[in-house]
N, C-alpha and C positions, 0 to 999 in steps of 0.2 A: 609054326614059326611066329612069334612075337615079335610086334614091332619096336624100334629102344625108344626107350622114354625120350620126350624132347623138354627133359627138365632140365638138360645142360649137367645132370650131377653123374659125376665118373662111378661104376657099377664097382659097389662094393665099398665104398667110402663115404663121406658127407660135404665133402668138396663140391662148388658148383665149377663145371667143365668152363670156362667160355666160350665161346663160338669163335670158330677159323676166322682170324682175322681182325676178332675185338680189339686185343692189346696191343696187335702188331703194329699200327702206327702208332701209339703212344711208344712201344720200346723203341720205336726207328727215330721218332723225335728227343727223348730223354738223352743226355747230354750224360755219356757211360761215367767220365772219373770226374764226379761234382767237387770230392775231398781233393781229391789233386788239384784241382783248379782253381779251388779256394786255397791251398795252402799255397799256392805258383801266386796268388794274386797279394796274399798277405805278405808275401816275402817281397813281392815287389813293391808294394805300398811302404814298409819299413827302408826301403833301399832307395824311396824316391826322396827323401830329403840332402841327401847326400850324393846324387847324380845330377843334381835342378838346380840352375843358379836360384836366385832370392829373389827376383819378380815373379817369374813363372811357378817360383815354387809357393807365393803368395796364391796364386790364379790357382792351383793345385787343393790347397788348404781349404779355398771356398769353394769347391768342390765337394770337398767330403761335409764342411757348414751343409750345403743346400742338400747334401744324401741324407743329413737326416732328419732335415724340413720334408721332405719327398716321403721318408719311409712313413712319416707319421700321417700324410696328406693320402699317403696310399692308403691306409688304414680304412680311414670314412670314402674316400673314392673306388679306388678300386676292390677291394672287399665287399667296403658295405654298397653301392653302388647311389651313394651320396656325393651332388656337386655343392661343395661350398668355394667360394670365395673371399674367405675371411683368414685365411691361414696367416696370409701377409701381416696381419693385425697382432695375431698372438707372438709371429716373430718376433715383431717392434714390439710389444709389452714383455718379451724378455729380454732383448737386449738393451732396453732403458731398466730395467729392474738391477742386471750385475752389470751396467755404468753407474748408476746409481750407489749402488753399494759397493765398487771401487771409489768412488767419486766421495766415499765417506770412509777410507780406509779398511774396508772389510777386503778379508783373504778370498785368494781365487779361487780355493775350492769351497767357499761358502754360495757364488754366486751360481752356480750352478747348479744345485739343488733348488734355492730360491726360484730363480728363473723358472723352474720347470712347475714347482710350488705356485707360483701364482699365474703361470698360466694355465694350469689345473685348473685353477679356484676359478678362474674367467671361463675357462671353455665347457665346466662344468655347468655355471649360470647360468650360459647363455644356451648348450647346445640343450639342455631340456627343455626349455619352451622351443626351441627351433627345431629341432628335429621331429616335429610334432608334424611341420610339413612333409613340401617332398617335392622332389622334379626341379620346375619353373622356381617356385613359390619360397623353397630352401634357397635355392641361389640369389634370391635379390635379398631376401635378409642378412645372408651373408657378406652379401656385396655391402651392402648400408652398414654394417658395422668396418668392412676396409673401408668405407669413404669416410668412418666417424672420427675411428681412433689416431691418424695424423692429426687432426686439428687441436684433438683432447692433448696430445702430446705437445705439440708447441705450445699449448696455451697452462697444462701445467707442469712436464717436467723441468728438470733444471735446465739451462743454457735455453730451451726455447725456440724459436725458428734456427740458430746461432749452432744448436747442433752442442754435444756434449765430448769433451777431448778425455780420456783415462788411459792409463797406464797398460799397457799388454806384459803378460807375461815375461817373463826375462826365466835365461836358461840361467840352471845351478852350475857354480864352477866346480865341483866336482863333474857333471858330466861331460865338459870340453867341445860344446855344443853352440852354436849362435842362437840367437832368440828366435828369427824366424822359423830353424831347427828344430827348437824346443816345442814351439806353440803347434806346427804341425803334425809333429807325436803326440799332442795332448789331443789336439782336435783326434787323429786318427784314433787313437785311446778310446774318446768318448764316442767315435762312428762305431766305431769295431762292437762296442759295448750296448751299443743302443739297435744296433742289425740284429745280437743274440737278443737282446729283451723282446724285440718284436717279433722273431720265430715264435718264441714261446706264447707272442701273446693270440699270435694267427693261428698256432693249433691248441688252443685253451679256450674252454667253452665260449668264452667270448667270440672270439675269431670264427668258432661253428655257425654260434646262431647269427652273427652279421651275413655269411655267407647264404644262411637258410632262409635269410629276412629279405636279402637281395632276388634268392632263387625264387621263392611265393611266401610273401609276408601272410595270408592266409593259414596255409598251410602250418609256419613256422608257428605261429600264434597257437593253433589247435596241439599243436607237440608241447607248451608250457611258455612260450620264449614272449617275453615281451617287449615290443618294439619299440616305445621311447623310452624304455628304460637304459636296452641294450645302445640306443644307437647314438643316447644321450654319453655312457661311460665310453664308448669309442670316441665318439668327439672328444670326450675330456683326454684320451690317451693321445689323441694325435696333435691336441694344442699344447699336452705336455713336449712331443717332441719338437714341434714349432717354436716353445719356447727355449728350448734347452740348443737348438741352432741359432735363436738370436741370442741368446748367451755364447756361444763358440763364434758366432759374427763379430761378437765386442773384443772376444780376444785376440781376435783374429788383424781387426782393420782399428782398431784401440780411438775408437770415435764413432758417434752416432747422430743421428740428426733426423727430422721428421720425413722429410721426402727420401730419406733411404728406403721409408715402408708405409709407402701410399699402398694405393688402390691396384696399379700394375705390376707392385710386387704380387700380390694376390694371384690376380690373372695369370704373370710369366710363370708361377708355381703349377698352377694347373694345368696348363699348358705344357710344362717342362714332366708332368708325372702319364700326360697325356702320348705327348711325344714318345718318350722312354718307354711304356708298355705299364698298361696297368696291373699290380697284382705278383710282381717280381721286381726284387731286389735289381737286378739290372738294370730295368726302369728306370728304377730310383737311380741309380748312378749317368746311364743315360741324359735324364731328364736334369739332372746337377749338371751336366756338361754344357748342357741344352742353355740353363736359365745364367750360370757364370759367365758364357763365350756370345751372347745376343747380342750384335750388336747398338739394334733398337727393340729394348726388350717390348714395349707393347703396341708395337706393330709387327717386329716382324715377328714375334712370339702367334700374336692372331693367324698369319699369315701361313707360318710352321704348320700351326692347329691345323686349320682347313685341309692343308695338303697332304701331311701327314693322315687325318681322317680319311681322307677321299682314296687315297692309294694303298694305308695299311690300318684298318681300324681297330689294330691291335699294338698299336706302336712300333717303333724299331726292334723291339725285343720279339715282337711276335710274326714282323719280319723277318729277321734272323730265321727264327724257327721253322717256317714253313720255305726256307730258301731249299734246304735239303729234297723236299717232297716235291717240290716244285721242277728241281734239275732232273731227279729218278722221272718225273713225268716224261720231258722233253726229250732221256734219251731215247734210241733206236731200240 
């Protein structure tokens, strides 16, 4: 009588068996119709402009602005397992970039490419000497460039402490649509667009080795993967989409001014990808709920932080998730 191998692999195949019980909590937590629930959410996201009167449905718009401040924040945060505090920075350097070039006649869809263009070019400079750190050491350099770039801003763009007024968007009479209408389909447009760019960019070798870098940067290093290089091109991807929301900020609220993007823009961002759940998309929408509805964004944003850490330190989203397991526990 021969004992069975305890290689896990089913007798007669090259399949590894798993063990009773491996995936069963992951299939009991997996969320069965994701396609259904995405398509129930898309339909309802195109039907909210049209059920929401025009303030709330402004409050709405900045919303999906901050999902894609958040998805790009989640990138170097929750991925790469990178605290910066400078996001708020690259916000305000794109939506003074397309006020600017409204503010000189250039078309609305030039400004958003730009916007995202030169907050490239910024988060590219800076996040490779910075990312060279880590921990403690990342965070205060990033802090010191949010505490740099409002001053740089009043003191060189246009209008100045005084804040910059431009033109927002206005709907085509062909569509029979109001401008608030219109600009929140654009906004939704560029969310909807910028959620697929970043799937693709989370399972592209990029997105591996952040992961790999976070799991043992030793490790990742001896497999090929190199760490300021990798974690440098994340930075520049996630200041691109910092940018490309304070471009959707300017069309949104069609004015910009310095103290829109201090230092506790910063902070209620990270706090708001904290809250939300790091590493999923929900999050990201969460934490948009989170950072639009504060009503003292940094205080009580701080305050969220703590509590939220101390009771789920997987955010609301990873709350959710273990609500289920938690109830199967409790019953009889």
């Amino acid at each position: 009588m021969s004992a069975r191998p305890a290689t896990g692999l089913r007798a007669g195949t090259g399949h590894r068996r798993p063990a009773v019980g491996q995936y069963a909590g992951d299939r009991r937590r997996a969320w069965p119709y994701p396609r259904t629930t995405l398509g129930a959410a898309a339909a309802g996201a195109v039907a909210v402009p049209f059920l929401v009167p025009p303030y709330p449905l402004h409050q709405v718009t900045l919303v999906l602005v901050y999902v894609v401040a958040l998805l790009g924040l989640d990138l170097v945060t929750g991925h790469g397992g990178l605290i910066s505090l400078g996001h708020g920075a690259f916000f305000g350097v794109g939506a003074y970039t397309a006020a600017i070039l409204l503010s000189s006649g250039a078309p609305y869809p030039v400004t958003l490419p730009a916007a995202g263009l030169v907050a490239y070019g910024l988060g590219h400079a800076f996040g490779r000497p910075a990312v060279r750190l880590s921990g403690l050491y990342l965070a205060v350099v990033t802090f010191a460039v949010a505490v740099a770039v409002p001053p740089l801003i009043r003191r060189l763009a246009p209008g100045g402490a005084m804040g910059l007024p431009v033109r927002t968007p206005g709907a085509p009479s062909f569509t029979g649509l109001d401008d608030d209408q219109w600009v929140y389909l654009l906004v939704l447009a560029v969310a909807a667009a910028a959620f697929t760019l970043m799937r693709s960019v989370i399972r592209s070798s990029l997105g591996r080795a952040l992961v790999a870098l976070r799991a043992d940067a030793g490790a990742a290093e001896l497999l090929g993967i190199h760490p300021s290089a990798t974690r440098a091109h994340a930075f520049a991807w996630s200041a691109v989409y910092a940018g490309l929301a304070g471009c959707l900020f300017t069309w949104t609220t069609g004015f910009v001014a310095p103290e829109s993007f201090t230092v506790t823009l910063s902070i209620t961002l990270l706090a708001g990808i904290v809250i939300g759940g790091l590493g999923t998309v929900s999050g990201a929408v969460i934490g948009a709920v989170v950072v639009t509805f504060l009503p003292a964004p940094g205080l009580v944003s701080g305050l969220a932080l703590v509590l939220v850490l101390a009771v789920a330190p997987h955010g609301v989203t990873g709350l959710v998730r273990r609500a289920p397991a938690f109830l199967g526990r409790r019953r009889p």
